[in-house]
C-alpha positions in Angstrom: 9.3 70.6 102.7 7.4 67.4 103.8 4.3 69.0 105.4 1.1 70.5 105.2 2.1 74.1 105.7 3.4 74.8 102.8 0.4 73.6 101.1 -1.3 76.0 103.5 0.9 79.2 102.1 0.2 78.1 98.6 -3.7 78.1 98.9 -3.7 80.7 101.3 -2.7 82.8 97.5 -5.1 81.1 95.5 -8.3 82.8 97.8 -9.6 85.3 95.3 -11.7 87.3 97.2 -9.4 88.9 99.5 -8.5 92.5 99.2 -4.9 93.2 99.7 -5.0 94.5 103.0 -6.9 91.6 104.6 -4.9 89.3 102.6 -1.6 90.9 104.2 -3.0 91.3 107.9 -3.9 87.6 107.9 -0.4 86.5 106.4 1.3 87.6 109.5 -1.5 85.2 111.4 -0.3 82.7 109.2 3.3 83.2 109.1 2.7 82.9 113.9 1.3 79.8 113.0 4.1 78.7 110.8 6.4 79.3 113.5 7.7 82.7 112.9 7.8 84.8 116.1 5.0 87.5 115.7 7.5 90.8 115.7 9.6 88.9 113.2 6.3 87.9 110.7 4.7 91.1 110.9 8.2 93.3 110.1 8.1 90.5 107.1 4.5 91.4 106.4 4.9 94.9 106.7 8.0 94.7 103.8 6.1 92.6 101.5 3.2 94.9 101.7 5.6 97.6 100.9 7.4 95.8 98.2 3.9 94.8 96.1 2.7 98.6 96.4 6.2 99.6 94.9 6.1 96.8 92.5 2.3 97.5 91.7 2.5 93.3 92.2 -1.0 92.2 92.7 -1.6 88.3 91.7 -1.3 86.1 94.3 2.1 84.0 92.8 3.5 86.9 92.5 2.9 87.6 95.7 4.1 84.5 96.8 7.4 84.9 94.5 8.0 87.8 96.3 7.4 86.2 99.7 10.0 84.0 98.9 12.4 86.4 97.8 12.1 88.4 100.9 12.2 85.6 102.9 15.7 83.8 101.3 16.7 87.6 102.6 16.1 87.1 105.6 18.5 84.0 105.7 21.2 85.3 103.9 21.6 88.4 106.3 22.8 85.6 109.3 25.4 84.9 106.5 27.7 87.8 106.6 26.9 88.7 103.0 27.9 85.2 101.4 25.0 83.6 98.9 23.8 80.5 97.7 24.5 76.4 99.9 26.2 76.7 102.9 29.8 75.6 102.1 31.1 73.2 104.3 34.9 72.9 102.8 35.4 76.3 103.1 33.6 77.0 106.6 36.7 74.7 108.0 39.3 75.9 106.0 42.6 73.7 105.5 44.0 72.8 108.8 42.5 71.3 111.8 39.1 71.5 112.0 37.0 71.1 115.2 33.3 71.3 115.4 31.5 71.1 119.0 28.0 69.8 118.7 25.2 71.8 120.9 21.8 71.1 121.9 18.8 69.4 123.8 18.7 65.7 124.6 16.5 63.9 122.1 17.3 66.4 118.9 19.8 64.2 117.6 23.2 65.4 118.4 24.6 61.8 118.4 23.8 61.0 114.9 24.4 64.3 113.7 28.2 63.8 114.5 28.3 60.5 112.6 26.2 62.3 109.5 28.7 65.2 109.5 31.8 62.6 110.3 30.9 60.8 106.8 29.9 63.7 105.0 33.4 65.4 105.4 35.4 62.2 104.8 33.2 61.3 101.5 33.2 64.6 99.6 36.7 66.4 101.3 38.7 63.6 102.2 38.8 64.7 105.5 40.1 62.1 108.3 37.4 63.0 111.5 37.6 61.4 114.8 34.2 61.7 117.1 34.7 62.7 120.4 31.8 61.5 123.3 31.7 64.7 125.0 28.3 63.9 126.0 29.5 61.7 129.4 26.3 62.9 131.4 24.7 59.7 129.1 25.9 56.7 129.1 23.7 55.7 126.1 25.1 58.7 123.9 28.9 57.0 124.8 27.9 53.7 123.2 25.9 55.0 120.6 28.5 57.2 119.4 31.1 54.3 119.5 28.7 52.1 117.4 28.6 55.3 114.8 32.5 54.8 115.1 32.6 51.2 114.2 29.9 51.2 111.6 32.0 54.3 109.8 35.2 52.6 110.4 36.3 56.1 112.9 38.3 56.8 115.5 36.3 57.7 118.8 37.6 59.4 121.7 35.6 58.3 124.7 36.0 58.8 128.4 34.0 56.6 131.4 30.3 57.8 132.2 30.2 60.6 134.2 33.7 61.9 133.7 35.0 65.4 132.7 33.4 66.2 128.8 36.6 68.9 128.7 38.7 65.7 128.9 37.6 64.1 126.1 37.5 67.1 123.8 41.1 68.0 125.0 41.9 64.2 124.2 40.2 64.3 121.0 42.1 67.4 119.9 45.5 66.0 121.1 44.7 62.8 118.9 44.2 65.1 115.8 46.9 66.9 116.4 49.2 63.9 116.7 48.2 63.0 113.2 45.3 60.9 113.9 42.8 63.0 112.1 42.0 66.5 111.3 38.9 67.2 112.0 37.1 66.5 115.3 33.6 66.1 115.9 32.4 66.8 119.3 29.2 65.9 121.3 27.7 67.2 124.0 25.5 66.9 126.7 22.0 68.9 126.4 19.9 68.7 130.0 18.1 71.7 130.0 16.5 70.9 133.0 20.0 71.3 134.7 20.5 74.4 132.7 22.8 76.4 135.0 25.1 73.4 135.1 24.5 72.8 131.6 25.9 76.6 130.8 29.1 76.4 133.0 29.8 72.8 131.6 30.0 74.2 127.8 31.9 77.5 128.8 34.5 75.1 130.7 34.9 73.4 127.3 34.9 76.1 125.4 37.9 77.5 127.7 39.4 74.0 127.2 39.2 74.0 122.6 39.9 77.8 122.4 42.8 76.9 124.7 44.0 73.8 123.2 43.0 74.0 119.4 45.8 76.4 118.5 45.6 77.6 114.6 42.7 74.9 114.4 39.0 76.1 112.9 37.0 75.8 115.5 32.8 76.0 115.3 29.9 75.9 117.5 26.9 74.4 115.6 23.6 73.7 117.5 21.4 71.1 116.6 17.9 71.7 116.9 14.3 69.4 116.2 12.7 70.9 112.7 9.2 70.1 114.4 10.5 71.6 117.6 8.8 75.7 116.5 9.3 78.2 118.5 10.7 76.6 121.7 13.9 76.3 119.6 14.4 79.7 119.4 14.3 79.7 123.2 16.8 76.7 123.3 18.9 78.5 120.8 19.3 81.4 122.7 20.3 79.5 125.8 23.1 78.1 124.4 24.5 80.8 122.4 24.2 82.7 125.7 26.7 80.6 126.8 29.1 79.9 124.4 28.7 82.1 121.0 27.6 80.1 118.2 28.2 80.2 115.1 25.3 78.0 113.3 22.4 75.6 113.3 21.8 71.9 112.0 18.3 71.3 111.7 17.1 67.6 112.8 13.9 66.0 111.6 13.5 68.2 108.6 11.0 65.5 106.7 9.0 64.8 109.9 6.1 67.6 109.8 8.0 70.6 110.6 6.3 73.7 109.9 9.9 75.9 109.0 9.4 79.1 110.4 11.6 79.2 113.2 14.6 79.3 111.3 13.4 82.9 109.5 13.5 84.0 113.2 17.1 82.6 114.3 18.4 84.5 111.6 16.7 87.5 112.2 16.6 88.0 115.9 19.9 86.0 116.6 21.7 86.7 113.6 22.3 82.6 113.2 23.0 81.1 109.8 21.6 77.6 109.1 24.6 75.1 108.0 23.0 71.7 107.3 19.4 70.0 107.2 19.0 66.6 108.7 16.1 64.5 106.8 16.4 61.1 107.5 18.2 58.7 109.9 20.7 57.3 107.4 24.4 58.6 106.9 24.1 60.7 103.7 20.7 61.8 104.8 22.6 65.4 105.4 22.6 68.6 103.1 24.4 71.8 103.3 21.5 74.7 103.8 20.6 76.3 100.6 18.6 79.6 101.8 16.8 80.0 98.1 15.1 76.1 98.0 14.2 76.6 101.9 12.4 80.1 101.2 10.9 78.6 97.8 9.4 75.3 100.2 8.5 77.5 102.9 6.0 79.7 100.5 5.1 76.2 98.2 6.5 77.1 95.4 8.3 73.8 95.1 
């Protein structure tokens, strides 16, 4: 993890002259600061605290070991039981696969497509066209098509302002007609507009779940690393409106303090897919729940 904090974690375990219990009660201060939501860091607290007196585990890397164990845990619970990376093959399956991109303006949707567009086509020979659902922007049309002509993809694009289910019920049609077979999606993200914002996605929703037949069809939002806790408010507008079924996190080497997605797990049962780290095409990884816990409590 490319930040302080888990430098903070690290020496927070090398103070010697803290008796358990103090040590404990200011973890959970620690663990707020880091993002965690405060129900969510003290439950963790409170099972770690447990775990060491069970364990008679008194150093403070042990401790820390056993931080990180709890916390990879926590992750892997939002995974329906499965362990170790994320696996993106077999999250789509062999058929048509259609991924609808969710989130705020600015956490970068857009490029996300294009990262996930090249990722699938380089390691699984998949064939994706992009689909500019986002029509609310005009700047997120054109950027997408110059993702498309860098990356040498098919775009589905309709004119500013028009109808987003349109273009996703276009895009699907294409695939389905043997241009591709796996369509990826964006979307607009004004928060500000939220009401309109929810009725938009569920019409599109209504639209893929109506249209994509036998297809695989996913939900990812795509939330800002250095956003903290306000994504977990974000997150749970959107999957208020249209059930999700993962996260992308953007901005992963920009100061993020990692927290947050401990808490989307646990208090919205969402799994993490991917982390973003850079702007370049291959700067895209499937999640690995075990490395992510290990950064988060600096042992990295």
């Amino acid at each position: 993890m490319a930040n302080s904090f888990a430098g903070r974690i690290k020496s927070f375990f090398g103070f010697k002259n803290l008796v358990p219990e103090e040590l404990f009660e200011d973890l959970g201060d620690l663990l707020v600061e880091g993002d965690f939501g405060a129900a969510e860091a003290y439950r963790v607290v409170d099972a770690l605290r447990d775990l060491c007196k069970r364990e008679k585990i008194t150093g403070g890397e042990e401790i820390r070991r056993a931080l990180a164990d709890l916390l990879e845990g926590e992750l892997l619970k939002a995974r329906s039981g499965s362990a170790g990376v994320f696996d993106p093959e077999a999250a789509l399956g062999n058929g048509l696969g259609l991924i609808l991109l969710l989130g705020v303006n600015g956490v970068g949707k857009t490029t996300s497509a294009a990262k996930l567009a090249e990722h699938y086509r380089s390691r699984y020979g998949r064939r994706p066209i992009l689909a500019a659902a986002d029509t609310f922007r005009a700047a997120a049309i054109d950027q997408l098509k110059i993702h498309g002509e860098r990356l040498g993809l098919r775009v589905v694009a309709h004119r500013h302002g028009g109808d987003p289910a349109a273009v996703v019920y276009d895009a699907v049609e294409a695939a389905q007609s043997g241009g591709g077979d796996l369509i990826l999606a964006d979307t607009a993200g004004r928060m500000h507009t939220k009401s309109f914002l929810v009725e938009e996605l569920k019409k599109i929703d209504r639209v893929v779940e109506s249209k994509a037949g036998e297809a695989r069809y996913l939900k990812w939002l795509v939330l800002d690393a250095t956003t903290g806790r306000n994504a977990l408010a974000q997150a749970e507008t959107f999957h208020g409106a249209v059930a999700l079924d993962g996260v992308i996190l953007t901005k992963y080497d920009s100061g993020a303090r990692g927290g947050a997605a401990f808490s989307l797990a646990a208090e919205l049962g969402l799994p993490l897919v991917f982390i973003c780290t850079g702007e370049q095409y291959g700067d895209i990884a499937p999640f690995d729940p075990r490395s992510y816990a290990r950064e988060f409590a600096g042992l990295a």
